[in-house]
C-alpha positions as CSV (number, residue, x, y, z in Angstrom):
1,X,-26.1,6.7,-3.1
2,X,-28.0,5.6,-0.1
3,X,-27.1,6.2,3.4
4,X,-25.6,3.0,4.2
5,X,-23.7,3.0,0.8
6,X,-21.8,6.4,1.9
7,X,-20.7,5.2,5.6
8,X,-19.2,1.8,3.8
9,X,-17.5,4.4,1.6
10,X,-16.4,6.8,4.4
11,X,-15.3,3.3,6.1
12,X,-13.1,1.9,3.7
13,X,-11.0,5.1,3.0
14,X,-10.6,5.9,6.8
15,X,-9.0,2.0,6.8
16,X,-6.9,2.8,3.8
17,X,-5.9,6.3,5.0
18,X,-5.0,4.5,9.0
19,X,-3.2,2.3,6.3
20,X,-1.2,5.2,4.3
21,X,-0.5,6.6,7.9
22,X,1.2,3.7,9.4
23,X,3.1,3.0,6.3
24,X,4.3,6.2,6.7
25,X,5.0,6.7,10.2
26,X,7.0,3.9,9.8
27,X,9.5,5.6,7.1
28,X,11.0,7.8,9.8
29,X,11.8,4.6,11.9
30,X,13.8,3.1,9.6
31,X,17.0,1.3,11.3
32,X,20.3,2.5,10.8
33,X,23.0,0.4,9.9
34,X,25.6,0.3,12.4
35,X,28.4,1.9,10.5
36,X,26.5,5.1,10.2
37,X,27.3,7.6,13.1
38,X,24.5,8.9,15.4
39,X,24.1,12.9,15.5
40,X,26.1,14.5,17.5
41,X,28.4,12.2,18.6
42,X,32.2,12.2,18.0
43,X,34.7,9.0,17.6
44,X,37.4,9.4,19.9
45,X,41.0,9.0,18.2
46,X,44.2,7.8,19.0
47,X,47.0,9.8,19.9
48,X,48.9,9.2,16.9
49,X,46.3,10.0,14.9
50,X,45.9,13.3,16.5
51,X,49.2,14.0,16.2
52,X,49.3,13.3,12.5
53,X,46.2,15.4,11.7
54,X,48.2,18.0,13.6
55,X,51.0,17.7,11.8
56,X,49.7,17.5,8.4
57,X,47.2,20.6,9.0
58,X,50.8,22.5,10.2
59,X,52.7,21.7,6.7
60,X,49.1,23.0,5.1
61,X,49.5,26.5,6.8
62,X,53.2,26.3,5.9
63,X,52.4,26.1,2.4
64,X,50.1,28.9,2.8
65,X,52.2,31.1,4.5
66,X,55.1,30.3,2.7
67,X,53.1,31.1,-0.4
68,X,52.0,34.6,1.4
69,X,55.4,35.7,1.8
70,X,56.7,34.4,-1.5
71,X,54.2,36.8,-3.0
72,X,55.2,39.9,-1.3
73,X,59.0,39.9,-2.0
């Protein structure tokens, strides 16, 4: 392999790595859709809503403690 042969070489695989790189830079870009959430951000909620998570999460800890105490006597 001549000298000229070997920089054509060296040329055409530093094309098809700039090529690999771009490709792959580009994965990291990607768009989300716009149903999916951001990081770190929070919906906001209605109070109604609130006050049936509330609600709910307050019968669960009945259960529990209800449960607790059934238990011991």
């Amino acid at each position: 392999m001549n000298l000229k042969e070997l920089v054509a070489s060296l040329r055409r695989d530093a094309d098809e790595l700039e090529q690999l790189d771009r490709m792959l830079s580009g994965l990291g870009q990607a768009k989300s859709s716009g149903t999916a959430r951001k990081a770190g951000r929070r919906g906001v909620l209605s109070a109604k809503a609130r006050a049936a998570i509330s609600k709910a999460q307050k019968e669960r800890w009945a259960k529990v403690r209800a449960a607790k105490s059934g238990k011991k006597g």
